[in-house]
C-alpha positions in Angstrom: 110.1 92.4 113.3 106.6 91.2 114.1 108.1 89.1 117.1 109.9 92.2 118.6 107.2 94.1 119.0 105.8 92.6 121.7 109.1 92.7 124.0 109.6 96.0 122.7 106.4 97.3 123.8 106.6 95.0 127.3 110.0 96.9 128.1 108.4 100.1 127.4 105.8 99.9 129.8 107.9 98.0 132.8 110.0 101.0 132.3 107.6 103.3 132.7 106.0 102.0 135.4 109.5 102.0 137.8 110.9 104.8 135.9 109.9 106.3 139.7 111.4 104.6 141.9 115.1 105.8 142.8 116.4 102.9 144.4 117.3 100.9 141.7 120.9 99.8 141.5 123.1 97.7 139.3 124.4 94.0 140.4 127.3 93.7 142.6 129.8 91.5 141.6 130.2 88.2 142.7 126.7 88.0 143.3 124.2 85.0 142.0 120.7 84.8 141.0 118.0 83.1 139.5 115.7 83.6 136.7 112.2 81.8 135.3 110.8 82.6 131.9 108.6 81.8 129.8 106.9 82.3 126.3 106.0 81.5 122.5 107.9 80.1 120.1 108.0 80.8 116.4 109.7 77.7 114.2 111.9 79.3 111.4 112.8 77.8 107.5 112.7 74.3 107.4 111.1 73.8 110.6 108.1 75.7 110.3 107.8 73.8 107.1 105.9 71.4 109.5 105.5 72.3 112.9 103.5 74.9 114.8 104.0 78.0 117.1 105.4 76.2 120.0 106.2 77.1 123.9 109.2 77.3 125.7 110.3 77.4 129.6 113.9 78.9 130.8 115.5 79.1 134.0 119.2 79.9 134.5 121.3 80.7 137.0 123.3 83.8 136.7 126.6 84.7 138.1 127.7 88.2 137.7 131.5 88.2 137.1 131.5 92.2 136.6 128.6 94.8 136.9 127.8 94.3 133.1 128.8 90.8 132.6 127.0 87.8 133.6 127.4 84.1 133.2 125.2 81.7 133.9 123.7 78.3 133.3 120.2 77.4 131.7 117.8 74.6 131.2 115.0 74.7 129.4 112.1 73.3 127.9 110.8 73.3 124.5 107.6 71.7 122.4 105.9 72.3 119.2 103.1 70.5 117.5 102.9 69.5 113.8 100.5 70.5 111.3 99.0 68.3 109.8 97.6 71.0 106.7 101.3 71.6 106.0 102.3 67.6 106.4 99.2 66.8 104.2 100.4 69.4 101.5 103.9 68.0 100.8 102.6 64.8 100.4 100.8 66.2 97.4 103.8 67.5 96.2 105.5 64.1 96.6 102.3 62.5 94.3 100.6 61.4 97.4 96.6 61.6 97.5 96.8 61.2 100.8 95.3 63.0 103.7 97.6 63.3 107.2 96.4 62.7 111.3 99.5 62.5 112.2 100.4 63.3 115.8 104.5 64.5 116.2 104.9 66.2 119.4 108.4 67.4 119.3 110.5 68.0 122.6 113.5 69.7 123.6 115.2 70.2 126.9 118.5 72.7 126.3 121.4 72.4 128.7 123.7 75.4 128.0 126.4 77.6 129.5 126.1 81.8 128.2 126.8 84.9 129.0 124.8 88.0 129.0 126.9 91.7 128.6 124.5 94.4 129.4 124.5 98.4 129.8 123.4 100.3 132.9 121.0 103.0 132.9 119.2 104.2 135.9 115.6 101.9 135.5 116.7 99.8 132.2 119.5 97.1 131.7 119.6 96.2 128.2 121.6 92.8 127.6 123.0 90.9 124.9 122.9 87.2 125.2 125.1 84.3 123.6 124.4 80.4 124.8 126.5 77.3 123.8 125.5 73.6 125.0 123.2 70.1 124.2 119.6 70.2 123.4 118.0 67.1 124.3 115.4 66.3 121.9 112.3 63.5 121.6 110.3 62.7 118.7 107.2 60.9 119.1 105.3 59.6 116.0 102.0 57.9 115.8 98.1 58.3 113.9 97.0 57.5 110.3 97.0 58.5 106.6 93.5 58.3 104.7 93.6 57.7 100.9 90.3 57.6 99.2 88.6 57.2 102.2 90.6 54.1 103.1 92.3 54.7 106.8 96.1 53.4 106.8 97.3 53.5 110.4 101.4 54.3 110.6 103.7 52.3 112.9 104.1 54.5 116.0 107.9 56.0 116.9 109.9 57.2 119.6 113.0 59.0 118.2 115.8 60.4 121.2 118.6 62.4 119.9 121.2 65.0 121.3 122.8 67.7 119.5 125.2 70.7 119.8 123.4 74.2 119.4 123.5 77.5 120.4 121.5 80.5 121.2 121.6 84.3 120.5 119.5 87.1 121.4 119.1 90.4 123.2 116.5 91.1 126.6 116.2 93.9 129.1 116.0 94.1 132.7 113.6 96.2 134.8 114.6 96.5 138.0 111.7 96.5 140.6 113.1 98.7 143.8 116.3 97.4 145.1 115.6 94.3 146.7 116.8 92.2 143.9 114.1 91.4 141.6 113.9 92.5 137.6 111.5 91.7 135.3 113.5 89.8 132.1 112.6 89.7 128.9 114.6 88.9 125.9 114.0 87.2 122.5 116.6 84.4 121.5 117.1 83.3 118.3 118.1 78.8 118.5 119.9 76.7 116.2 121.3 73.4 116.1 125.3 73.1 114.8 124.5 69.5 113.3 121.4 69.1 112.3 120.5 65.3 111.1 116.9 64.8 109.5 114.2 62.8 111.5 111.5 60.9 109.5 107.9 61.1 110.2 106.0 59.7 107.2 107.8 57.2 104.5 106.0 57.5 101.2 104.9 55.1 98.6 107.5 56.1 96.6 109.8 55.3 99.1 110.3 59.2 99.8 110.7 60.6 103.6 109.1 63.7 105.0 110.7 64.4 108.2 112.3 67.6 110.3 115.7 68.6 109.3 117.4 71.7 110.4 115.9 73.0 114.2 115.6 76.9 113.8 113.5 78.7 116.1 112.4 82.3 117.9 111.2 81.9 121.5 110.2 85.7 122.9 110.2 84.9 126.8 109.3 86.9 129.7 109.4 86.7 133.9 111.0 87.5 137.0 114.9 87.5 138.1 115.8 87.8 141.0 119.8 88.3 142.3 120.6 87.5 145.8 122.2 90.4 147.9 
């Protein structure tokens, strides 16, 4: 709930602000556009187990096959940090009196085909959007673990991976005038289809800490704007 509030309250205000202007008008179809967002994103379950807030970048390409249906295809950009309080504390759960300075930046660059169904009032398009396709992702490991005061550097790791995922969320559109551009906003919940777990720290015991299932919220926000 806490993440909805801020595109809830963004929506509100763009459509008050152009709730004026009379010349807004629904997409034609057959028509294509292009939109750029951008915005926070909030790691879910398993994943926020470890990692930060992190960013994300979107741009698709929409087609509109109807007035209220839209296809289009999206690339994207994702990248969260880890935290090393949260890394540090299941190590103490594993028996380790270690202390982590670990850095992990993770990456991921979707590539997916959706579709967005949306309803037409006069100043507020409403959508709800469904994504299918590969994200990309990168691992990079490197740093140190410090056990009574005794620095123990770890050996530095690239991990490259692809895997299926998909996307599902719901956004508005503002129209500004009728020349084409919309604010767009929307909040997209992500999930991978086959997760696999990647290993940052090996314990002692011969245990793994690592990211396992990729679950996250980004809330996005920018311009669209459909060619006439």
């Amino acid at each position: 709930m806490k993440i909805l509030l801020p595109l809830l309250l963004l929506t509100g205000l763009a459509t008050s602000a152009h709730g004026q202007d009379e010349g807004d008008v629904p997409q034609k179809q057959g028509r294509i556009g292009i939109s750029v967002k951008a915005g926070p994103a909030f790691p879910l379950v398993d994943f926020s187990d470890l990692f930060t807030t992190g960013f994300t970048g979107f741009v698709d390409v929409p087609y509109n096959l109807t007035e209220d249906l839209q296809v289009y295809l999206g690339l994207g950009f994702s990248h969260f940090t880890l935290d090393n309080a949260k890394l540090t504390s299941q190590l103490r759960e594993q028996g380790e009196k270690a202390t982590a300075n670990i850095d992990a930046p993770y990456q991921m660059i979707p590539l997916v085909l959706g579709f967005n169904y949306s309803y037409r009032y006069p100043h507020f398009w409403p959508y709800f959007t469904l994504s299918l396709g590969m994200y990309f992702q990168k691992l990079e490991t490197s740093g140190s673990l410090t056990t009574a005061g005794v620095t123990t550097p770890v050996v530095s790791n690239t991990q490259t991976w692809s895997q299926d995922a998909f996307a599902v969320g719901i956004g508005s559109l503002i129209p500004l005038g009728n020349e084409g551009w919309a604010i767009d906003v929307n909040a997209k919940y992500n999930t991978v289809v086959d997760y696999k777990g990647r290993v940052l720290v090996t314990t002692t015991g011969g245990g793994n800490i690592g990211s396992r299932a990729i679950r996250y919220v980004n809330l996005l926000g920018g311009l669209s704007y459909t060619f006439r």
